[in-house]
MIKE-18221 format. One record per residue: residue number from 1; residue in three letters; x, y, z of N, C-alpha, C, O in turn. Coordinates in Angstrom, 3 decimals. Atoms other than C-alpha are relative to their C-alpha. Example, Ala and Ser with C-alpha at 12.3 -4.5 7.8 and 13.67 -1.06 7.14 Angstrom:
2
[1,ALA,[0.890,-1.190,0.000],[12.300,-4.500,7.800],[0.900,1.200,0.000],[1.936,1.181,0.665]]
[2,SER,[-0.820,-1.190,-0.060],[13.670,-1.060,7.140],[-0.770,1.090,0.730],[-0.261,2.198,0.899]]
END
This chain:
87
[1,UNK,[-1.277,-0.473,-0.503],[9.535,-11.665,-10.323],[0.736,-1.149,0.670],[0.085,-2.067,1.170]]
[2,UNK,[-0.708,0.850,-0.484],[12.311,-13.655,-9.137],[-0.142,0.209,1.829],[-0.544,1.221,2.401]]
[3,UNK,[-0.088,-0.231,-1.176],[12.690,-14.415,-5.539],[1.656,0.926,0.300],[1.872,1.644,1.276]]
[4,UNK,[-1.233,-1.323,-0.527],[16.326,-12.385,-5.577],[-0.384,1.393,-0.358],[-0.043,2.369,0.311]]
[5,UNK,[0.534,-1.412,0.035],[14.823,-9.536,-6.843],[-0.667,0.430,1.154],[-0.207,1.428,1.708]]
[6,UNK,[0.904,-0.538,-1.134],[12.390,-9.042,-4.136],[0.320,1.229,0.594],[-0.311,2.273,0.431]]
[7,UNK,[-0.899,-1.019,-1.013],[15.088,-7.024,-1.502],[0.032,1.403,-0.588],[0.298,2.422,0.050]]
[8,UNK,[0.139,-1.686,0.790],[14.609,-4.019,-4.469],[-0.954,0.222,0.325],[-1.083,1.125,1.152]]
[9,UNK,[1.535,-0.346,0.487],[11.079,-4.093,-5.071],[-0.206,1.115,0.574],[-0.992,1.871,0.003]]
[10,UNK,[0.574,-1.510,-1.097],[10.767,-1.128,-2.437],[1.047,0.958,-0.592],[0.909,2.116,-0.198]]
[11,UNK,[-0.779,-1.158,0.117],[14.031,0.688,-4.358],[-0.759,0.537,-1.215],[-1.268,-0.153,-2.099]]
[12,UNK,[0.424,-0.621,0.987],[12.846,3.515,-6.449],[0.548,-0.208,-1.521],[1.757,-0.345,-1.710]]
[13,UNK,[0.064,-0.068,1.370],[12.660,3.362,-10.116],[1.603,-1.575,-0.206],[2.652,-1.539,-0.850]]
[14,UNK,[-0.879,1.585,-0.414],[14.606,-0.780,-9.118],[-0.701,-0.390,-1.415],[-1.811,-0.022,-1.800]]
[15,UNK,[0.931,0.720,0.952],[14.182,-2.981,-12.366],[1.196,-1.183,0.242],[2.279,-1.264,0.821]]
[16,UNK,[-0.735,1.956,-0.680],[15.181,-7.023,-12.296],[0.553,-0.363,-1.390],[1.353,-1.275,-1.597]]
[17,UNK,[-0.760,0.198,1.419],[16.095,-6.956,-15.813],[0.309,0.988,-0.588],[-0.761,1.590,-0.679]]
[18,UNK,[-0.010,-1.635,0.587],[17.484,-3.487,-17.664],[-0.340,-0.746,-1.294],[-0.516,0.059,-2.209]]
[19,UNK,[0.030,-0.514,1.635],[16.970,-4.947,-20.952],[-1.800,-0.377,-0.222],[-2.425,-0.654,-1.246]]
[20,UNK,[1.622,0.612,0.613],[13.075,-5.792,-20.265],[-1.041,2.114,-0.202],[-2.153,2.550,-0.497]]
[21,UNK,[0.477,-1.789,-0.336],[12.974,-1.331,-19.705],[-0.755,-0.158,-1.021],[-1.738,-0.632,-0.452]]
[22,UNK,[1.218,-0.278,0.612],[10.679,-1.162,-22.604],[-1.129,-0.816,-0.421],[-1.934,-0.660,-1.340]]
[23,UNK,[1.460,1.041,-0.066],[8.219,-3.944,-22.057],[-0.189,0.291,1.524],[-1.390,0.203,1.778]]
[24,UNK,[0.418,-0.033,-1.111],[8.036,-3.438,-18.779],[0.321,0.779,1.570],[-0.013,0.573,2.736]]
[25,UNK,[-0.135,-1.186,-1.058],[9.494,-0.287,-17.027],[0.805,-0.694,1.338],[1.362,-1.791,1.379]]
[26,UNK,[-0.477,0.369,-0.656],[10.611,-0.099,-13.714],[-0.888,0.418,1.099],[-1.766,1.206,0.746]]
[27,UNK,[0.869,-0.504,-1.181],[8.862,0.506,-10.239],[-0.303,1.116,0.203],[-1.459,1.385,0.530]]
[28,UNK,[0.069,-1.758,-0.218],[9.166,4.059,-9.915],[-0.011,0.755,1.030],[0.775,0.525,1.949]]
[29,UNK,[0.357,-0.388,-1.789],[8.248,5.853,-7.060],[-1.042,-0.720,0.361],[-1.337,-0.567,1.546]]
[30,UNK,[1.684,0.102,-0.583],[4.810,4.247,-6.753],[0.649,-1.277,0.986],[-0.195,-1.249,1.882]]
[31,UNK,[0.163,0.808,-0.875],[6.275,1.049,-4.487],[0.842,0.410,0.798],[0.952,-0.285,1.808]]
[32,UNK,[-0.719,-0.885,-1.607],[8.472,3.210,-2.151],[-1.053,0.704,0.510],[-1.449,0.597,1.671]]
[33,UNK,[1.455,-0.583,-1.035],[5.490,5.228,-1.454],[-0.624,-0.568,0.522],[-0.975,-0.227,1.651]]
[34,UNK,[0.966,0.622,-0.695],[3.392,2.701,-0.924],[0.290,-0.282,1.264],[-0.418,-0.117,2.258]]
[35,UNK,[-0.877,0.796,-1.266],[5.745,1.144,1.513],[0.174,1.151,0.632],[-1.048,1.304,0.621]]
[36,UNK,[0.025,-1.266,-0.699],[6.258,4.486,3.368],[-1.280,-0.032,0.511],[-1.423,-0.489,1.645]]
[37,UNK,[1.496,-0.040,-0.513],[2.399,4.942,3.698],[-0.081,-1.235,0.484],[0.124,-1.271,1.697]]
[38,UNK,[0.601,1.310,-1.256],[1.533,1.545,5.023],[1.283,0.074,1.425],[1.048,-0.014,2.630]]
[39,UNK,[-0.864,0.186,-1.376],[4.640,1.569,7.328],[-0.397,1.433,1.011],[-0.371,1.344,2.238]]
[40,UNK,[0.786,-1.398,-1.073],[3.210,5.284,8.923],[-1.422,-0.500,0.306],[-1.913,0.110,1.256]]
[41,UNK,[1.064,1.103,-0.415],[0.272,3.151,9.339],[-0.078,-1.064,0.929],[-1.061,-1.722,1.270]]
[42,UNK,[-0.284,1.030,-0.715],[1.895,0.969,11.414],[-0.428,-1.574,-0.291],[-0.833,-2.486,0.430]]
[43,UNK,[0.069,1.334,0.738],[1.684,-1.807,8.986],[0.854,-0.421,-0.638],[1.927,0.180,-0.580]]
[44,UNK,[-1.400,0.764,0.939],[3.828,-4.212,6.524],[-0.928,-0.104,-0.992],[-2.156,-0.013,-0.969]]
[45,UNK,[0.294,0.525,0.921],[3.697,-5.126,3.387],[1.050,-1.188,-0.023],[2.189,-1.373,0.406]]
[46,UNK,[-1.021,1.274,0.064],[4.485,-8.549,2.339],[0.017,-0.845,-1.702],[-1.042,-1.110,-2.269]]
[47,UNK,[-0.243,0.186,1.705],[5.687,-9.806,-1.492],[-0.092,-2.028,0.353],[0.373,-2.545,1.369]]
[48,UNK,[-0.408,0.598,0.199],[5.296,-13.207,-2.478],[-0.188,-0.700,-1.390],[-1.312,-1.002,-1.791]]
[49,UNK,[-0.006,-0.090,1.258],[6.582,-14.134,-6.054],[1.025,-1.398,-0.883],[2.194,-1.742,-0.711]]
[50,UNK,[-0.407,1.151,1.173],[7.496,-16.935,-8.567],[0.095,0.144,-1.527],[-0.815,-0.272,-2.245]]
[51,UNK,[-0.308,-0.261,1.234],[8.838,-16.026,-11.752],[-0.668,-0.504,-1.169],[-0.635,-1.733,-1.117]]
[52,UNK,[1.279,0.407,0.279],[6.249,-16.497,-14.319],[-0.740,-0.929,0.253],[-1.148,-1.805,-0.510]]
[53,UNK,[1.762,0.342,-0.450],[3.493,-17.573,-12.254],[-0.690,0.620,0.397],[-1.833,0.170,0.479]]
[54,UNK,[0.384,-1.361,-0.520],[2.710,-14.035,-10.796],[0.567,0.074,1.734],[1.397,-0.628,2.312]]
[55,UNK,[-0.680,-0.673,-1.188],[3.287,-12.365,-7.477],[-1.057,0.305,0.602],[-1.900,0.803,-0.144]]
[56,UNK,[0.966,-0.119,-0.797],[0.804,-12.099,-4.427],[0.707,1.759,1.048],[1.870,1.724,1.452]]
[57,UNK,[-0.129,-0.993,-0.922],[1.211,-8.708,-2.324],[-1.099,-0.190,1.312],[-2.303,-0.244,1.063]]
[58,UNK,[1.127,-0.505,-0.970],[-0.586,-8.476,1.162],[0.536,0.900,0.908],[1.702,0.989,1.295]]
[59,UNK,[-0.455,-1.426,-0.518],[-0.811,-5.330,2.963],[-0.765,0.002,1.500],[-1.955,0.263,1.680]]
[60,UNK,[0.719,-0.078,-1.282],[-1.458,-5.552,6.614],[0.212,1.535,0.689],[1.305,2.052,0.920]]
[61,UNK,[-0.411,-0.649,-1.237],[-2.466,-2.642,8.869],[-1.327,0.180,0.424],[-2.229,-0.080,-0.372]]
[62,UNK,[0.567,0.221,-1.570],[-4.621,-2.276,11.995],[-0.770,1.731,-0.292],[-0.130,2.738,-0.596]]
[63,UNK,[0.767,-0.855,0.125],[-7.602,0.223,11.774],[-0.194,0.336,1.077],[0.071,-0.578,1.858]]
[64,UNK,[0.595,-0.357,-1.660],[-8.837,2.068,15.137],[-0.835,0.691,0.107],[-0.276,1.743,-0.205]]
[65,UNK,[0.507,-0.797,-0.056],[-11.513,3.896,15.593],[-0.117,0.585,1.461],[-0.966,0.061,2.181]]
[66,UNK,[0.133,-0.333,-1.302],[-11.004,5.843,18.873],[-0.784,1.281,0.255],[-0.481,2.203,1.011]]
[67,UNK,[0.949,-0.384,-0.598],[-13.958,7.360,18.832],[-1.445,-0.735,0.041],[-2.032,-1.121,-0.969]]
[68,UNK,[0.953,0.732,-0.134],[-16.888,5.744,20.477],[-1.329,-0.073,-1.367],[-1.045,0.798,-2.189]]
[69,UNK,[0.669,-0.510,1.307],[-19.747,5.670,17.523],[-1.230,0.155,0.635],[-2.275,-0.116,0.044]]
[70,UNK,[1.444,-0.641,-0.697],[-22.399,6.859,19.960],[0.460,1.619,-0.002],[-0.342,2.497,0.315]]
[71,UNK,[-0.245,-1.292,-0.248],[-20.393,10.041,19.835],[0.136,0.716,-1.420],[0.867,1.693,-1.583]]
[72,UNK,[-0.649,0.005,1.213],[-20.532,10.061,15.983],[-1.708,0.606,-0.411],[-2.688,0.119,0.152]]
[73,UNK,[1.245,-0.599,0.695],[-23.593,12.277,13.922],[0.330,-0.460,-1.551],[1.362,-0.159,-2.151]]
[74,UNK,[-0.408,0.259,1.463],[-23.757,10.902,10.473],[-1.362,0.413,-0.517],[-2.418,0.128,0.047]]
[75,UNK,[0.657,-0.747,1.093],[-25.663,12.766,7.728],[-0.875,-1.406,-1.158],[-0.328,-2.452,-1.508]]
[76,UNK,[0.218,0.698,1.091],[-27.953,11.033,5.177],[0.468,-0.138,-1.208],[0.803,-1.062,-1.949]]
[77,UNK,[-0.152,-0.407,1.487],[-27.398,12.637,2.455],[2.303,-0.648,-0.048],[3.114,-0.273,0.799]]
[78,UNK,[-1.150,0.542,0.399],[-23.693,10.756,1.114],[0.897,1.114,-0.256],[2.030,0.728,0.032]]
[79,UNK,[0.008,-1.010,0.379],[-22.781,14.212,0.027],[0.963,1.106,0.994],[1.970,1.802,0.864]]
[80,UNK,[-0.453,-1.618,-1.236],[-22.446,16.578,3.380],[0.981,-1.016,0.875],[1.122,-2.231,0.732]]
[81,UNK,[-1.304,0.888,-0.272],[-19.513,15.592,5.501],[-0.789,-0.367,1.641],[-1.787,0.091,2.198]]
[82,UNK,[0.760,0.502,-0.978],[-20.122,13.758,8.475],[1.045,0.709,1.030],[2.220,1.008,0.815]]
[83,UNK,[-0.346,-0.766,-1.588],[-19.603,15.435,12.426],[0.488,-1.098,1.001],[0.404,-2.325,1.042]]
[84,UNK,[-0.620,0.835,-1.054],[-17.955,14.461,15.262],[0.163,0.727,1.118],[0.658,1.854,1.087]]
[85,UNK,[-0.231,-1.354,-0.963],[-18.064,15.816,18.698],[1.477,-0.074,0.876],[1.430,0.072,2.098]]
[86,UNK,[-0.614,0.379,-0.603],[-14.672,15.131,19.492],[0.637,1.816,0.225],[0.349,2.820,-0.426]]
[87,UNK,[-0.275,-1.160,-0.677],[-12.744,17.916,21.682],[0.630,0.888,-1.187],[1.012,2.037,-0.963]]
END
């Protein structure tokens, strides 16, 4: 992708060329969603791209576990769902 394209990449069903629509479609919904979900995540996504040489995506967001894991019962079996004694 070009670097002027980029500023779409997050618009739905955005394409950087209309006449490449049947080699190669257009975004669709799937990179507005994404970008929605990581940003309710309290994360970014970040594009970086050079017109055929490919395009790097990294997706930062911040995991928490706020519950202690002494307060956590986990099951052997992979199967049964795991407990939690939270209030």
């Amino acid at each position: 992708m070009s670097k002027e394209y980029l500023p779409k990449l997050f618009d739905a069903f955005s394409q950087e060329d209309s006449t490449a629509t049947s080699k190669f479609g257009s975004t669709g919904p799937g990179m507005p969603i994404t970008k929605n979900i990581v940003e309710m995540m309290n994360g970014n996504i970040e594009v970086e791209s050079e017109k055929g040489k490919g395009t790097t995506f990294t997706v930062t967001v911040t995991l928490l576990n706020k519950v202690p894991s002494s307060e956590h019962k986990f099951s052997r079996d992979p199967l049964l769902p795991i407990e939690s004694s939270l209030p």
